[in-house]
DRENPA-3360 file (N, C-alpha, C; in nm, 2 decimals, always signed):
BEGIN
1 = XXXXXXXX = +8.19/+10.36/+2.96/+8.11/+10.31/+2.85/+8.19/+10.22/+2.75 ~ +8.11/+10.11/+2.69/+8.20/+10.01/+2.62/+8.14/+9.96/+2.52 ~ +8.11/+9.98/+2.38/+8.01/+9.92/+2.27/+8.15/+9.85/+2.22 ~ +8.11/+9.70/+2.17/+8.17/+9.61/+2.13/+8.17/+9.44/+2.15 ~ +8.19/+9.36/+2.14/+8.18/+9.21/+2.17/+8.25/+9.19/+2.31 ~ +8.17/+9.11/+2.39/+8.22/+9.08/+2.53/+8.21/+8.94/+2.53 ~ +8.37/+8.92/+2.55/+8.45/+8.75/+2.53/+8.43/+8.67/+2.65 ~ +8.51/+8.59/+2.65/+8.49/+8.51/+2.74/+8.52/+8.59/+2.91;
9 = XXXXXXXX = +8.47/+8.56/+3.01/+8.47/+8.63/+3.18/+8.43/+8.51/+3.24 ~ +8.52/+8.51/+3.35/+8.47/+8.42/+3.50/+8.37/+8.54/+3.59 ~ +8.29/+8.45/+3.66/+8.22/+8.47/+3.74/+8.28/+8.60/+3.82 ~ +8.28/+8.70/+3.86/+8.34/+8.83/+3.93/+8.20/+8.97/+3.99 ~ +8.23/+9.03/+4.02/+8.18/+9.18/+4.10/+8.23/+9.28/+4.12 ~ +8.19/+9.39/+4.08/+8.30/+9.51/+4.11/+8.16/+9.58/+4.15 ~ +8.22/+9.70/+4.21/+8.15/+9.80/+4.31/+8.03/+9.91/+4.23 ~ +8.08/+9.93/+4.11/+7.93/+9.99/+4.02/+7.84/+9.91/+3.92;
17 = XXXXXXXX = +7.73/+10.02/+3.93/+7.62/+9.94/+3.85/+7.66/+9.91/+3.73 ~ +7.60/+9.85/+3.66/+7.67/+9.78/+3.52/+7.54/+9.79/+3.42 ~ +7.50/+9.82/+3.32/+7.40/+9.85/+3.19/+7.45/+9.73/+3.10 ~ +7.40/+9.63/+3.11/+7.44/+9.58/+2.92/+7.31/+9.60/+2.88 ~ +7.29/+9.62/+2.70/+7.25/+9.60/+2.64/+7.32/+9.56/+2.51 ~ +7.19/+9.43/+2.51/+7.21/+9.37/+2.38/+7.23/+9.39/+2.27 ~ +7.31/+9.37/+2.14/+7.29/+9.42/+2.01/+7.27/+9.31/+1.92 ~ +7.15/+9.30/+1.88/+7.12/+9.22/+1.78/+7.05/+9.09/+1.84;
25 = XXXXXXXX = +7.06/+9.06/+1.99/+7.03/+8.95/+2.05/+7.02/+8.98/+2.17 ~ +6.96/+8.91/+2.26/+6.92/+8.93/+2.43/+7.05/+8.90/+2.50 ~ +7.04/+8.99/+2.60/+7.19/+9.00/+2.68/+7.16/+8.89/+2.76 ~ +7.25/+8.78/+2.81/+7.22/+8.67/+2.85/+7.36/+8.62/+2.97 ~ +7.31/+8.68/+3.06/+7.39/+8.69/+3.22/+7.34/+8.59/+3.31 ~ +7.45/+8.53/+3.37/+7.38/+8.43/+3.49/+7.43/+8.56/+3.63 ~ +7.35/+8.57/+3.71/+7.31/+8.68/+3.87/+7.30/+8.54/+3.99 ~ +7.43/+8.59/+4.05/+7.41/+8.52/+4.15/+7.36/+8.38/+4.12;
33 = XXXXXXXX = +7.43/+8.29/+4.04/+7.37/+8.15/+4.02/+7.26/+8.10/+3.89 ~ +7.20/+8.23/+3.88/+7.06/+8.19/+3.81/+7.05/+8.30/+3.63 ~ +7.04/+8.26/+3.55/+7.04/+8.28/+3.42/+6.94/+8.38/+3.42 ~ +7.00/+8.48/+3.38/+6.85/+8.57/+3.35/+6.89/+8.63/+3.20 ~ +6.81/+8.64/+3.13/+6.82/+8.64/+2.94/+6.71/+8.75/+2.96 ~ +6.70/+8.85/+2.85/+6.65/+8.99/+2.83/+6.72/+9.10/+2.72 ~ +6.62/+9.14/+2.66/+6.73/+9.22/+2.55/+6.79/+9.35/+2.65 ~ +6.81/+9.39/+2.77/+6.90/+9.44/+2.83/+6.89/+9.43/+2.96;
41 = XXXXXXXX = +7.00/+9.42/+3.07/+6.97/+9.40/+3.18/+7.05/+9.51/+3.29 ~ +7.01/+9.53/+3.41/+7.05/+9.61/+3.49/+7.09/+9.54/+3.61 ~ +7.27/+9.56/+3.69/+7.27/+9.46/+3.77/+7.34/+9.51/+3.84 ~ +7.33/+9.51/+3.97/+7.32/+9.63/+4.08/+7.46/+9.60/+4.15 ~ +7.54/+9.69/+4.18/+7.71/+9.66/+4.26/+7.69/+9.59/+4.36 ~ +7.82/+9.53/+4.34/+7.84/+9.42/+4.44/+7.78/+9.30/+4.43 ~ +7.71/+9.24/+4.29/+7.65/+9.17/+4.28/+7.76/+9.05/+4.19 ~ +7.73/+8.89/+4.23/+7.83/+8.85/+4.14/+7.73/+8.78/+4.01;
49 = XXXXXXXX = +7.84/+8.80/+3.86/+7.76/+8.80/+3.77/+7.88/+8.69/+3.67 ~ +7.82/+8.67/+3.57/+7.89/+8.62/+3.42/+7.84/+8.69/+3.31 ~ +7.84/+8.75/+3.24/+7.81/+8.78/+3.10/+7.84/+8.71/+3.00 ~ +7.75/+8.64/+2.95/+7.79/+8.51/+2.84/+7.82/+8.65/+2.69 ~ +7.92/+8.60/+2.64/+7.95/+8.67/+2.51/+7.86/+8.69/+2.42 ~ +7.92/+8.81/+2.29/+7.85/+8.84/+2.26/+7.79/+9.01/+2.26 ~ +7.77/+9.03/+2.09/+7.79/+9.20/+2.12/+7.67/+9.26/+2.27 ~ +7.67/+9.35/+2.26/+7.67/+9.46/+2.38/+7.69/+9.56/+2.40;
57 = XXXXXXXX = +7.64/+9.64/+2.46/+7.64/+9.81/+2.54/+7.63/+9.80/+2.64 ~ +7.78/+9.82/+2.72/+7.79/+9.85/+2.85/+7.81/+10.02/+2.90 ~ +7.76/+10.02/+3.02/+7.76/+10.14/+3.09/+7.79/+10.12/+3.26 ~ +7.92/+10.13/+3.33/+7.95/+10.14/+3.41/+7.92/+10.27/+3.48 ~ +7.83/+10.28/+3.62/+7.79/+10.33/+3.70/+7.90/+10.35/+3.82 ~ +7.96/+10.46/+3.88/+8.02/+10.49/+4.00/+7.85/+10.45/+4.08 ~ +7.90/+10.41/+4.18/+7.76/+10.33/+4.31/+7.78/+10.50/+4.36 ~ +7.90/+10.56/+4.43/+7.90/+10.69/+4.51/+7.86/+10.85/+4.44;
65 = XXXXXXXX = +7.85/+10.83/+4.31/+7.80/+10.92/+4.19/+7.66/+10.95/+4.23 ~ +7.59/+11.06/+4.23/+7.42/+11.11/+4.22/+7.38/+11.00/+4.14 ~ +7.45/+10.95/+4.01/+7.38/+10.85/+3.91/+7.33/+10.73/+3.93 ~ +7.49/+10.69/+4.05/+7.47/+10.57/+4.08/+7.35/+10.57/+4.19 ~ +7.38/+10.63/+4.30/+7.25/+10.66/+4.39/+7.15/+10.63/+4.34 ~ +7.10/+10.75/+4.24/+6.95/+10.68/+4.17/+6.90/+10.60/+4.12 ~ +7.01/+10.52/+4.05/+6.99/+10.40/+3.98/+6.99/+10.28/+4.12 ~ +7.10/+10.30/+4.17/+7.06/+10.15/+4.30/+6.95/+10.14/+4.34;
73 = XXXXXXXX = +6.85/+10.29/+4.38/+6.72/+10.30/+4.39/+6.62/+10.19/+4.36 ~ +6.67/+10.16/+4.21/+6.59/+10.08/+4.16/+6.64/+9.94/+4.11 ~ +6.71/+9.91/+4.18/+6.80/+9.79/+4.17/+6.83/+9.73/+4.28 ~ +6.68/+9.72/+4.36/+6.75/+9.66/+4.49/+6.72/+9.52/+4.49 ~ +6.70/+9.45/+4.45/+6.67/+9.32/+4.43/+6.79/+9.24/+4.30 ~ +6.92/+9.35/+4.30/+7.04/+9.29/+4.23/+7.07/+9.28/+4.09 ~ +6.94/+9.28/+4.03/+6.92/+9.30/+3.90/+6.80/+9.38/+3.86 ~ +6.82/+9.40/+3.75/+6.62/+9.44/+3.65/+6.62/+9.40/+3.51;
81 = XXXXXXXX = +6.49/+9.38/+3.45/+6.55/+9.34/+3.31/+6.41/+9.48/+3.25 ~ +6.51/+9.47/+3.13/+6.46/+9.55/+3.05/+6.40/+9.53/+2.92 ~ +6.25/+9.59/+2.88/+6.22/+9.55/+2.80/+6.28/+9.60/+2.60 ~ +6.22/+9.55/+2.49/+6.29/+9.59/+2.38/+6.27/+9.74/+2.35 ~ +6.12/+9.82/+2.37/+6.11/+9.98/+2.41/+6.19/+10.01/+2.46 ~ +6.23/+9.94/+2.62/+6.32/+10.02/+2.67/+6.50/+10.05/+2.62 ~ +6.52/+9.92/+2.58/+6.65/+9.90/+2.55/+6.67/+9.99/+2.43 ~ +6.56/+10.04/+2.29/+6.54/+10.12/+2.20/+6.59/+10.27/+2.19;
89 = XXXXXXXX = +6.51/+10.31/+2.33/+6.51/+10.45/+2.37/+6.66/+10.45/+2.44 ~ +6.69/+10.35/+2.49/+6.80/+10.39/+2.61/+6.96/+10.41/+2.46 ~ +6.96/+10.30/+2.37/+7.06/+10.35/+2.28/+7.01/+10.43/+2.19 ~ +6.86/+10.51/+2.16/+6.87/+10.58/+2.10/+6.97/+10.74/+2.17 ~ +6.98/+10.71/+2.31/+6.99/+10.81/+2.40/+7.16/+10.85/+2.38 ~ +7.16/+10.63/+2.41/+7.34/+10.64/+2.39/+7.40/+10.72/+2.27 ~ +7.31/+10.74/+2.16/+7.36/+10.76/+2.01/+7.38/+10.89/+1.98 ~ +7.30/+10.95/+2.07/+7.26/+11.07/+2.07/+7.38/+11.23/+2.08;
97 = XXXXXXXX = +7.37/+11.30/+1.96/+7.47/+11.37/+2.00/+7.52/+11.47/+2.15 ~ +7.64/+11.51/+2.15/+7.67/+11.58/+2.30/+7.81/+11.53/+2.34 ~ +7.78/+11.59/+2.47/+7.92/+11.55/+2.55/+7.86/+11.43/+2.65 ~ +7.96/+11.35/+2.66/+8.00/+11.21/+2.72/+7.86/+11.21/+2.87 ~ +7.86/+11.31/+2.93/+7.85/+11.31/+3.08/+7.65/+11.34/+3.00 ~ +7.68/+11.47/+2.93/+7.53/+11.47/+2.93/+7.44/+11.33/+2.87 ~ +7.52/+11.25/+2.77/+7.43/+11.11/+2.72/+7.40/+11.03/+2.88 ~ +7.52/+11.00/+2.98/+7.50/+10.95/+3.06/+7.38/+10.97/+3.15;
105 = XXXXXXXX = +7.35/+11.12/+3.16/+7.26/+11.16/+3.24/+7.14/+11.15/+3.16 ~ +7.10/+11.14/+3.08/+6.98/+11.13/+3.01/+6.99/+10.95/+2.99 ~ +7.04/+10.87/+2.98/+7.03/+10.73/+3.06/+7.00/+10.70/+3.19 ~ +7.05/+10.76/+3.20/+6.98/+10.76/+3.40/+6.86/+10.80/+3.41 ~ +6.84/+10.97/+3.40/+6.70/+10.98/+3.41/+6.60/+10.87/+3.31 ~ +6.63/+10.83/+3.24/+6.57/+10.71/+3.12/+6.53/+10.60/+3.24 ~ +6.62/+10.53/+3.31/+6.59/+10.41/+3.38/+6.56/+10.42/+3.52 ~ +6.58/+10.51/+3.58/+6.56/+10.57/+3.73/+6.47/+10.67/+3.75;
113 = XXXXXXXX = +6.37/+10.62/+3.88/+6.26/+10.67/+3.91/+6.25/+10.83/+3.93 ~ +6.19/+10.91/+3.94/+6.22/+11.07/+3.97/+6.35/+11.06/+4.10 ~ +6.42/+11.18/+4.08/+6.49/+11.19/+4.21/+6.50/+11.22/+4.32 ~ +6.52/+11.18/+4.41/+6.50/+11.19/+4.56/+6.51/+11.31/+4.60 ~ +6.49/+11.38/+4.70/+6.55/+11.48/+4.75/+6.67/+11.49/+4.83 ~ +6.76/+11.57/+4.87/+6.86/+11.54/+4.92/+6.85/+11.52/+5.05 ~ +6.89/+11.44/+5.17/+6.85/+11.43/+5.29/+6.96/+11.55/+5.35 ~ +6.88/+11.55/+5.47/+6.97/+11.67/+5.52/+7.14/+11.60/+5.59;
121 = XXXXXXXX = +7.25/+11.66/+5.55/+7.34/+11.63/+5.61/+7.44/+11.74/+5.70 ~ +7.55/+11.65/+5.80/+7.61/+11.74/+5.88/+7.70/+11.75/+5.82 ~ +7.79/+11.89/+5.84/+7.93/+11.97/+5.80/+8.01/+11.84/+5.78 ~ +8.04/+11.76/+5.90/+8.11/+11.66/+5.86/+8.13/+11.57/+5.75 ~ +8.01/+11.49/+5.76/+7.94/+11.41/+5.63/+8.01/+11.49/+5.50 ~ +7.95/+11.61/+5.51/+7.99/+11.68/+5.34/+8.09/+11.69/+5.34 ~ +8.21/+11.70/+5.42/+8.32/+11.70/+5.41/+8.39/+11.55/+5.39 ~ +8.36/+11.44/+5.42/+8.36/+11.36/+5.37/+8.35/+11.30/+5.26;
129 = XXXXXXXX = +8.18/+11.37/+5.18/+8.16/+11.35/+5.08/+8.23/+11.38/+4.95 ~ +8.29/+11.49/+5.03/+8.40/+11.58/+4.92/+8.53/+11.49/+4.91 ~ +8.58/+11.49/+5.03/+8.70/+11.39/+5.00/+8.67/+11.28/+4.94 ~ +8.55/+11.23/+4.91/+8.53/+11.08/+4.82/+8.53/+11.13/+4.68 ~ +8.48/+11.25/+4.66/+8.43/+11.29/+4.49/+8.56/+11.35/+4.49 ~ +8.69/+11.39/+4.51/+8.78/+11.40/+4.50/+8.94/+11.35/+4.45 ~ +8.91/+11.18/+4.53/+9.00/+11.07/+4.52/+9.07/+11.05/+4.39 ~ +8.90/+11.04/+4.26/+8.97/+11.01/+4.13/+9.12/+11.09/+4.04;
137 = XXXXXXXX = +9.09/+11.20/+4.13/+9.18/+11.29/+4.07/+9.28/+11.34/+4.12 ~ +9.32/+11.25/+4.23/+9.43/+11.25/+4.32/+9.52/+11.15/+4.32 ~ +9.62/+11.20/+4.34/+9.76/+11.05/+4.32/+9.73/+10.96/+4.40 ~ +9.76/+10.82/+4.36/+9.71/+10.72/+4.49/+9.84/+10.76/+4.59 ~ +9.93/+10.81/+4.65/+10.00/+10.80/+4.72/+9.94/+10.90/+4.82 ~ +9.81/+10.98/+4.80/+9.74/+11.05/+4.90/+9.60/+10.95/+4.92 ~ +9.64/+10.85/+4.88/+9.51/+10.75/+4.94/+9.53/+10.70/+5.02 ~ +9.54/+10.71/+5.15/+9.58/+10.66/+5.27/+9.45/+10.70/+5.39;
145 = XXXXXXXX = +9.41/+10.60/+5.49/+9.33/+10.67/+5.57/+9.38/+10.78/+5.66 ~ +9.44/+10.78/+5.69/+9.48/+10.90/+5.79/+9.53/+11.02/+5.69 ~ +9.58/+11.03/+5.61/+9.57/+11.14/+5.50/+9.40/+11.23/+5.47 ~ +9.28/+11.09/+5.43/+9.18/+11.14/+5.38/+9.12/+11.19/+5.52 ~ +9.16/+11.14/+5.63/+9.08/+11.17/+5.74/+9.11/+11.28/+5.81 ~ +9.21/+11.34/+5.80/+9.31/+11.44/+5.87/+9.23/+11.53/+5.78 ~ +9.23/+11.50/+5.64/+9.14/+11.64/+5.53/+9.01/+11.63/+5.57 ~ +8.90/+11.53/+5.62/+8.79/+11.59/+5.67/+8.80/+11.58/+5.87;
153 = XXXXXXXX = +8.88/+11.62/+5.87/+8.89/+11.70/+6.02/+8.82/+11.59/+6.12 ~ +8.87/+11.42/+6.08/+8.79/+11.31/+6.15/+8.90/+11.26/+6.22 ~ +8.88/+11.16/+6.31/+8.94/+11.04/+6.35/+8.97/+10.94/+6.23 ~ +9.04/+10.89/+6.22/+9.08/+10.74/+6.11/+8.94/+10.66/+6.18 ~ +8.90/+10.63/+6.27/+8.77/+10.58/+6.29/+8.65/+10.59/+6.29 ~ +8.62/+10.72/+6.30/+8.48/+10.79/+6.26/+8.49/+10.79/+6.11 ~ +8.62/+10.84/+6.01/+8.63/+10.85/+5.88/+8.59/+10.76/+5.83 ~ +8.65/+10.60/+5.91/+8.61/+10.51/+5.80/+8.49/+10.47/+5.82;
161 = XXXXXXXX = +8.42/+10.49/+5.91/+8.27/+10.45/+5.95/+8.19/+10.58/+5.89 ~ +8.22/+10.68/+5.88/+8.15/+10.78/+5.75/+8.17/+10.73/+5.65 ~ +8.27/+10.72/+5.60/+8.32/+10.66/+5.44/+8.19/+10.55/+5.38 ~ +8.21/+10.45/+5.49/+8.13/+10.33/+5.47/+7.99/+10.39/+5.44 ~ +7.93/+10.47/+5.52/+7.80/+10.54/+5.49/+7.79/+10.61/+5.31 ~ +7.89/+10.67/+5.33/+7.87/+10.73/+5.24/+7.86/+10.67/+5.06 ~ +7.98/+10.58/+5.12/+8.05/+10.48/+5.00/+7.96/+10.34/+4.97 ~ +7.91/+10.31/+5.07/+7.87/+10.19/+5.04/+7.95/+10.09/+5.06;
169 = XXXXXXXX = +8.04/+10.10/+5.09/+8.17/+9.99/+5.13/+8.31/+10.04/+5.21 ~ +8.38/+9.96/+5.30/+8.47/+9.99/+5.33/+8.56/+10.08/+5.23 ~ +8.64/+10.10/+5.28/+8.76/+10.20/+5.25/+8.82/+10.14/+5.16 ~ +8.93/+10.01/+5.21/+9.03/+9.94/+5.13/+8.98/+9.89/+5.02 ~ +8.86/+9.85/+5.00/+8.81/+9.76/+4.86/+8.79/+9.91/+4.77 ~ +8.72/+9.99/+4.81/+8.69/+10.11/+4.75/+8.79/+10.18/+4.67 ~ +8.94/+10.19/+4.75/+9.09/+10.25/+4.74/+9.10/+10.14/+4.61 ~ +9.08/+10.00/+4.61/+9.11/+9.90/+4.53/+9.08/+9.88/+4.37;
177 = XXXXXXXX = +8.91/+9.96/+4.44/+8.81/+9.99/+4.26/+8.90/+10.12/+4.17 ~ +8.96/+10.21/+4.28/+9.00/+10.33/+4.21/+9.08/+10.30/+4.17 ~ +9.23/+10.22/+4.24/+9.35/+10.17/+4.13/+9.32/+10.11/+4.02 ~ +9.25/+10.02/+4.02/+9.23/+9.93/+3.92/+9.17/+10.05/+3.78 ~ +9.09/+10.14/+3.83/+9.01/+10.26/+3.69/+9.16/+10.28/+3.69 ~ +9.22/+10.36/+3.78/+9.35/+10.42/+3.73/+9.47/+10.36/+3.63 ~ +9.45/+10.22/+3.71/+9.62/+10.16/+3.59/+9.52/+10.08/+3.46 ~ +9.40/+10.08/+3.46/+9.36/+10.07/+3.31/+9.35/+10.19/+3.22;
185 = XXXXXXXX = +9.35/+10.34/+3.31/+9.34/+10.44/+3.25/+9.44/+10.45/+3.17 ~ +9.59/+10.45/+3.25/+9.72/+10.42/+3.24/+9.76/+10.32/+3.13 ~ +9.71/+10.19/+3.10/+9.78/+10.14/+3.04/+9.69/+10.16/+2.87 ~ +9.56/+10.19/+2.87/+9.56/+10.22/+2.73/+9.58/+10.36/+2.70 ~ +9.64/+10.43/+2.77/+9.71/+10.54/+2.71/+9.88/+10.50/+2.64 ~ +9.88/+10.35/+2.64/+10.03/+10.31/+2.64/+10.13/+10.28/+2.72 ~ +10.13/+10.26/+2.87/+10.18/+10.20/+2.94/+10.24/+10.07/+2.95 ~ +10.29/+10.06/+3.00/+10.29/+9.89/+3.03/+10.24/+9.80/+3.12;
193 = XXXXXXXX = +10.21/+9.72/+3.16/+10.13/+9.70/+3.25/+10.18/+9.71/+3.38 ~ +10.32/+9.67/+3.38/+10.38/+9.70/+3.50/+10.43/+9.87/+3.53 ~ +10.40/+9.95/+3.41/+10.42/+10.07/+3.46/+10.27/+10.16/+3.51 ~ +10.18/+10.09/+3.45/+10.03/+10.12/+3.49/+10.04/+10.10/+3.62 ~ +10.07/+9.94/+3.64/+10.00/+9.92/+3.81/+10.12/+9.96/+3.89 ~ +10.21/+10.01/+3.86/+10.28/+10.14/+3.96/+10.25/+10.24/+3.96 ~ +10.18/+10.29/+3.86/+10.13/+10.44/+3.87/+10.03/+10.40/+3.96 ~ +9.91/+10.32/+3.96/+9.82/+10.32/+4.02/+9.83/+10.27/+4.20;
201 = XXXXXXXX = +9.90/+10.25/+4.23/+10.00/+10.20/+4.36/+9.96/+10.08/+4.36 ~ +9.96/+9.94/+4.28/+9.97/+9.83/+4.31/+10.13/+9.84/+4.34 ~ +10.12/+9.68/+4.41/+10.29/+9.62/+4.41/+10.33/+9.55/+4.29 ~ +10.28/+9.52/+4.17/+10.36/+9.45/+4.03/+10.25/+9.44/+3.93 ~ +10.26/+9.39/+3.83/+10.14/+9.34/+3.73/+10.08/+9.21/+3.75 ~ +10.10/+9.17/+3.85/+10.06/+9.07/+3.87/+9.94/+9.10/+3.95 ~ +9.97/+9.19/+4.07/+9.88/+9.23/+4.14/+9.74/+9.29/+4.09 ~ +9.81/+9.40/+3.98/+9.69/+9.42/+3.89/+9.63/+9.34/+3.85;
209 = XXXXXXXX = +9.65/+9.19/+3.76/+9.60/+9.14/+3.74/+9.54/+9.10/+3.81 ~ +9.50/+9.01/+3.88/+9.44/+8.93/+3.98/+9.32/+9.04/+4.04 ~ +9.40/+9.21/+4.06/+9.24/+9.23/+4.10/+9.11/+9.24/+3.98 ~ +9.23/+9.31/+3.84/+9.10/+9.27/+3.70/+9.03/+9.19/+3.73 ~ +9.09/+9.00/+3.72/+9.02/+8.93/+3.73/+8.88/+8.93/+3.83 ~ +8.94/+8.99/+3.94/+8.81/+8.98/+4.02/+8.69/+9.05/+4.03 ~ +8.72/+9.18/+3.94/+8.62/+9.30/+3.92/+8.53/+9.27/+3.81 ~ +8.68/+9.18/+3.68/+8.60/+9.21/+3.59/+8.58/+9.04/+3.48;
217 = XXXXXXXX = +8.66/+8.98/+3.55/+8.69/+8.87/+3.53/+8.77/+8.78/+3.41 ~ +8.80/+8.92/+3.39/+8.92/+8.89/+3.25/+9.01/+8.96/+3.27 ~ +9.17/+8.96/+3.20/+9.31/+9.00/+3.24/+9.29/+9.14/+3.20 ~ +9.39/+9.24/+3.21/+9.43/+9.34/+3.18/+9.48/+9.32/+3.05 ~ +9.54/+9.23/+2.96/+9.58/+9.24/+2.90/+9.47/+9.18/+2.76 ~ +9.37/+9.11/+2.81/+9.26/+9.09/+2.70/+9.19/+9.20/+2.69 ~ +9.16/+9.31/+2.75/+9.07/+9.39/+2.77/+9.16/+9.52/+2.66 ~ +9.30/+9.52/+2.72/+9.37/+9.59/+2.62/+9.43/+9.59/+2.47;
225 = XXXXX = +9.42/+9.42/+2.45/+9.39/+9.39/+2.30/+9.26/+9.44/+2.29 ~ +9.17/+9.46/+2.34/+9.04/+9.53/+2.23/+9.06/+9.68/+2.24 ~ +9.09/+9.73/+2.32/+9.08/+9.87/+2.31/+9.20/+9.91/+2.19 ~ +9.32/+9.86/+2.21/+9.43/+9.93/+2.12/+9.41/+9.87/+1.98 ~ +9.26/+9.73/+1.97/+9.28/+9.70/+1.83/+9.17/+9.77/+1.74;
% end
C-alpha cells in the first residue's frame, strides 16, 4: 500500500495487480500504448503501464494471493476504470480502522465479483501451492528449483509446469518479483543498497536496480528518498 505523490516512471510491468486512486484529480495512466484517465483505475499483472504523476492510492496485489485471484477475475481485459462512488467507498474503506490485511480484504470484496468456489485440486497441486505461499518467508538461498521441488515431492519438471499453473508465470521471473519485495524490504529498514540486494540474492546494486526499473520503473533509490523522507 502507498498514499503519496507518484513522480516521474518509464513505461514498466510487474507481476501484481496494481489499484491507483486518484486524490484530488483523475488517475491518468497510458495501458499498453493508450491513455486511459479516470478518477481510479485497475490494471491487471503483467500488463505494461506509465502512471503520469501526481498524488494517488496505490494498492499492490500478490496475482498468487486468494485477492489477487479474485480481482484478475475481473481484470481480464488488462485494465478497469472506476467510477467517483466507487473510488469514494474504496478509500473510505482504505481509511477505515483495523489491521492492514483486514482494510485489504474489504477492498477486494469492494471491487471483485462474489467468490468463486474453490476447484477441486490434487495432493500434489496443494503441495505446490504451499511451497509458493511459503517462499516470502524463506531465505532466498532456498529459492532454487530443485530445492522447492524436492519439498513438494515433484520432478524440477513437473514443478515448474505446476508452478506455472499455479503462479501465473514461470518460476525465474516469479523468484525475481520476490527478491526485488525483499531488498526493498531490506533497504527501508536501513540497508544499503548493496546490502539489500545481497540479502535478497541479487549479484550487486546494480542488478537491483535495473530490475526496479523494470517492475516499477524508477530506481531503488528514488523510491527510498520518499519512504525515509
Amino acid at each position: 500500500m502507498f498514499t503519496g505523490h507518484a513522480g516521474d516512471n518509464r513505461v514498466h510491468r510487474h507481476p501484481a495487480l496494481q489499484l491507483a486512486l486518484g486524490e484530488g484529480q483523475a488517475v491518468r495512466v497510458e495501458i499498453e500504448g493508450r491513455l486511459v484517465e479516470a478518477p481510479g483505475v485497475l490494471i491487471g499483472p503483467d500488463v505494461a503501464h506509465h502512471l503520469h504523476p501526481g498524488g494517488v492510492w496505490l494498492l499492490y496485489v500478490e496475482r498468487t494471493s486468494v485477492a489477487g485471484r479474485r480481482l484478475a477475475a475481473t481484470c481480464e481485459a488488462g485494465a478497469g476504470r472506476l467510477s467517483d462512488d466507487e473510488c469514494a467507498q474504496l478509500r473510505a474503506l482504505w481509511m477505515s480502522p483495523g489491521e492492514g490485511s483486514e482494510r485489504i480484504d474489504a477492498l477486494v470484496d469492494a471491487l471483485s465479483t462474489a467468490p468463486t468456489s474453490p476447484r477441486p485440486e490434487s495432493a500434489s497441486t496443494r503441495r505446490v501451492r504451499e511451497v509458493i505461499s511459503a517462499l516470502p518467508q524463506r531465505s532466498p538461498l532456498g529459492w532454487t528449483l530443485n530445492a522447492m521441488a524436492a519439498e513438494a515431492a515433484l520432478s524440477p519438471s513437473r514443478f515448474a509446469h505446476a508452478f506455472r499453473d499455479q503462479a501465473g508465470m514461470a518460476v525465474r521471473p516469479y523468484l525475481r518479483w520476490l527478491r526485488l519485495a525483499r531488498a526493498l524490504q531490506a533497504a527501508a529498514l536501513g540497508l544499503s543498497l548493496t546490502d539489500a540486494a545481497h540479502e535478497a540474492g541479487f549479484a550487486d546494486a546494480a542488478h537491483f536496480t535495473r530490475t526496479m526499473r523494470r517492475h516499477f520503473g524508477v530506481t531503488p533509490g528514488n523510491v527510498l528518498r520518499s519512504l525515509r523522507g
